[in-house]
C-alpha positions in Angstrom: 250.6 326.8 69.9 251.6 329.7 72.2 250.2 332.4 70.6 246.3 330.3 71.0 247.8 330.0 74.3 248.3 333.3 75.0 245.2 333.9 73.4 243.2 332.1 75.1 244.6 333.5 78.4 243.9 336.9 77.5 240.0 336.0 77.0 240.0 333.8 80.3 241.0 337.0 82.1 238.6 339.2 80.2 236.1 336.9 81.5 236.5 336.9 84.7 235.8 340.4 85.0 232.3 340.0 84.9 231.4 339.2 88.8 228.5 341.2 88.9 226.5 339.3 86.1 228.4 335.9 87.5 226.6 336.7 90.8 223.1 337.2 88.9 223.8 333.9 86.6 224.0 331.7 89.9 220.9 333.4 91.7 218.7 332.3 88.6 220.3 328.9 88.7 219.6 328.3 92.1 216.2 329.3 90.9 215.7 327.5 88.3 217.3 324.3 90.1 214.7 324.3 92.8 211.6 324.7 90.4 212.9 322.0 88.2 213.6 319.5 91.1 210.8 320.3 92.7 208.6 319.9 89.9 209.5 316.5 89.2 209.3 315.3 92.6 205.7 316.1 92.3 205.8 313.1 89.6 207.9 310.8 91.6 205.2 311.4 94.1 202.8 309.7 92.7 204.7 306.8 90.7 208.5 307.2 91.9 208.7 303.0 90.7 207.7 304.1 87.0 210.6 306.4 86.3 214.2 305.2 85.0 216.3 307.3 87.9 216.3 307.6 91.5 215.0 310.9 92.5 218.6 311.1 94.0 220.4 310.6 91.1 217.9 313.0 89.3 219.0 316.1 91.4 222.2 315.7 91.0 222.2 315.4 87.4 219.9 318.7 87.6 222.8 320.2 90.2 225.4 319.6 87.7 223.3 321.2 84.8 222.9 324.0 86.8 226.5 324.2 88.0 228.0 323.8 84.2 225.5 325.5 82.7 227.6 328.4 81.5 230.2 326.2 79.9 227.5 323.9 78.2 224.9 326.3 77.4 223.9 325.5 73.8 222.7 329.1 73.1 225.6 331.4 73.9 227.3 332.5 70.9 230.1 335.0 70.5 228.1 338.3 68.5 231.5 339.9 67.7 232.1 336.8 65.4 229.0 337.0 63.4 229.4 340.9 63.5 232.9 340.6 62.0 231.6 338.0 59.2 228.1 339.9 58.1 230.0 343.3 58.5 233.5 342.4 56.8 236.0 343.2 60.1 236.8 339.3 59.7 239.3 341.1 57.1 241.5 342.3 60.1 241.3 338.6 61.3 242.7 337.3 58.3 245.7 339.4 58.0 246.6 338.0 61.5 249.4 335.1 61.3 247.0 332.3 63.3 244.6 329.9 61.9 241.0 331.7 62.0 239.3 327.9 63.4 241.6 327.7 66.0 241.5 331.0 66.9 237.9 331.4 67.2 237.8 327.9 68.9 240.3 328.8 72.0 238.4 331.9 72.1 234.8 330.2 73.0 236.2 327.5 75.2 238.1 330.5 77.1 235.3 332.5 77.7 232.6 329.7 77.9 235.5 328.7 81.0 235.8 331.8 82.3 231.9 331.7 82.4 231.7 328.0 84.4 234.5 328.8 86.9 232.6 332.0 88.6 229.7 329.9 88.8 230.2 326.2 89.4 231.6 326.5 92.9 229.4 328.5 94.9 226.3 326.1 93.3 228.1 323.1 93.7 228.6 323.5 97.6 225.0 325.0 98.7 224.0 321.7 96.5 226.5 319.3 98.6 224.7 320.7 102.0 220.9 320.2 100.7 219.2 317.6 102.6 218.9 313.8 100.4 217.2 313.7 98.0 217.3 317.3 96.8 221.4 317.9 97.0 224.2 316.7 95.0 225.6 313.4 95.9 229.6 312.6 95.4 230.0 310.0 92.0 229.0 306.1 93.0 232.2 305.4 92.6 236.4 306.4 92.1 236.0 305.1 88.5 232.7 306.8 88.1 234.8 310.1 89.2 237.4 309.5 87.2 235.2 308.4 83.8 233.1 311.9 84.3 236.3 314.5 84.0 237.3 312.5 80.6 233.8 312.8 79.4 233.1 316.2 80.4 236.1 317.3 78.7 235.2 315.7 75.8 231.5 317.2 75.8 232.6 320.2 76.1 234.9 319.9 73.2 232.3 318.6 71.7 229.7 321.3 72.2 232.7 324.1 70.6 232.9 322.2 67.8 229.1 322.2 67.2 229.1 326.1 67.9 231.9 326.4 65.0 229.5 324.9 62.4 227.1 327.5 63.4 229.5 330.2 63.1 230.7 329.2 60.1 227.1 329.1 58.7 227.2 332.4 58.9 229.1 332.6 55.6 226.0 331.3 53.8 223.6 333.4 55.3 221.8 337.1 55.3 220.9 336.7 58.7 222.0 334.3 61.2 218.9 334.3 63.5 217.1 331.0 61.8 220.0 329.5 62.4 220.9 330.3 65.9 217.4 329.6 66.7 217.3 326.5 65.0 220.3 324.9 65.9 219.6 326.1 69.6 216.2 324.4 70.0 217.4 321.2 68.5 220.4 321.1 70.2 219.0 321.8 73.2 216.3 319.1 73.2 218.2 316.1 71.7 220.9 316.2 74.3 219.4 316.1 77.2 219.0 319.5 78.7 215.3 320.4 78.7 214.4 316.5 79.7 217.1 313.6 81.1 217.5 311.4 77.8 216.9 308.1 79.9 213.0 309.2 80.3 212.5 309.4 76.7 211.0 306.3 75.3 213.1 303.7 74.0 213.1 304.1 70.8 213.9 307.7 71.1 216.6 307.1 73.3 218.3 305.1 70.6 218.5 307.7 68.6 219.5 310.4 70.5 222.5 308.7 72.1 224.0 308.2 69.0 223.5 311.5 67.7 226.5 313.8 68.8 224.5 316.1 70.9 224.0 313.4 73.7 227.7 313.3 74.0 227.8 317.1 75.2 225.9 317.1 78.9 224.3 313.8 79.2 227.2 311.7 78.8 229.0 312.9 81.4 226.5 314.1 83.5 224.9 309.9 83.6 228.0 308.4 83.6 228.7 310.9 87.4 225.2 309.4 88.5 226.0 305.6 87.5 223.2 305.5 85.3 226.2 304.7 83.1 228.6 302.2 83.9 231.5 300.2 83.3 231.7 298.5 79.6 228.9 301.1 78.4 230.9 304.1 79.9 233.8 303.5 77.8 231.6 302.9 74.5 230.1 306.2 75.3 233.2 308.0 76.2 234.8 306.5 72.9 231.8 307.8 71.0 232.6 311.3 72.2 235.9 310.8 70.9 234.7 309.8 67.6 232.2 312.8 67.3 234.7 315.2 68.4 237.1 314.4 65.6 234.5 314.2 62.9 232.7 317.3 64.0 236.6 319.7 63.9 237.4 317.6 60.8 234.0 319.1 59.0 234.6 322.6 60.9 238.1 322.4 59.4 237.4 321.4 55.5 234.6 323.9 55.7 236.3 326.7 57.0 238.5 326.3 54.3 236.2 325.8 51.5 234.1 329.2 53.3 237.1 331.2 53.1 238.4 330.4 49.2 234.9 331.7 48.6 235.0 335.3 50.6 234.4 339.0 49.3 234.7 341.0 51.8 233.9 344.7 50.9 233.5 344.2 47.3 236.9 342.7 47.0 
């Protein structure tokens, strides 16, 4: 445990050094933000009565999007770990005394981390100054407070254990674009982060909360704006739980069944 430790340490430092591009992320956030809320209150002008949320509890799930969107973002993936599996440098890897799956897992949460940190705070307090309805508003309740940190820890595990099974696919494949791009789109749609899951239709919203990709950002981010509560927050936060361990369970066994399988140059 100390050397992932120590690992992950070393990439949480590495990424921090990147200010600069921190400072550029959180500009086009604020950007994108705005747009987004202002968009929809163009809808809610018209028909504010016809749509699931409050226009309140709508920005702030769009403040905390934007404010976590570095350690959620479904299409950041680490190139030096598909470059080391088409290339054959995942040989060095190998011959290092760790367990490759947990390696490269502490080594996206560290720098997806590292990421969120630079730009969380600095969005999250303009946000808490914005006039109501367009800022962020504090949870409905201590519970509500105290329910979001569980969940968004276990979304975010979540979301590294859906990027391993893409990294991983890597084994299987000649290129790793259709996959990226693939898994990217879908990922991104079905949990909630091109449109809020609670203004899909019924029947689609069904679906979607059961599938493990609901359990990354929309989880959380409902259960923070009490769209979410009480009996039903638990039942979600339990089926993060239950996602999380079947989603590392498959990274494991296939990890393992990848690696029994490798040639790396020719040998």
């Amino acid at each position: 445990m100390k050397k992932y430790l120590s690992f992950f340490r070393i990439r949480f430092i590495a990424g921090l050094q990147y200010r600069a591009a921190a400072w550029g992320g959180i500009a086009t956030q604020f950007a994108w933000g705005f747009l987004t809320i202002l968009m929809y209150r163009a809808f809610y002008e018209t028909s504010a009565d016809s749509f699931p949320m409050t226009f309140s509890a709508l920005s702030t799930y769009i403040w905390l999007q934007q404010a976590l969107l570095a350690m959620f973002m479904f299409w950041y993936f680490d190139n030096e770990i598909f470059e080391g599996i088409t290339s054959g440098t995942i040989a060095y890897e190998l011959c290092r005394p760790c367990n490759l799956y947990s390696m490269w897992f502490v080594k996206n949460m560290a720098v997806r981390l590292s990421r969120a940190v630079l730009r969380c705070v600095p969005i999250l307090l303009v946000a808490a100054f914005l006039p109501d309805p367009y800022g962020i508003s504090l949870p409905q309740s201590f519970e509500a407070g105290a329910l979001f940190l569980i969940s968004v820890i276990l979304g975010f595990l979540v979301l590294v254990s859906l990027s391993m099974l893409v990294y991983i696919s890597a084994f299987y494949t000649i290129s790793t674009q259709g996959i990226r791009m693939l898994a990217t789109s879908v990922m991104e749609f079905l949990c909630g982060a091109v449109i809020p899951i609670p203004f899909f239709p019924v029947v689609l919203q069904r679906v979607m909360y059961v599938l493990p990709f609901a359990s990354v950002q929309s989880t959380p981010f409902l259960i923070y704006t009490g769209y979410i509560n009480g009996i039903e927050a638990l039942h979600s936060i339990g089926l993060q739980a239950i996602w999380l361990v079947l989603l590392m369970t498959a990274g494991i066994l296939l990890m393992k069944c990848s690696l029994r399988k490798i040639v790396v140059q020719g040998g």
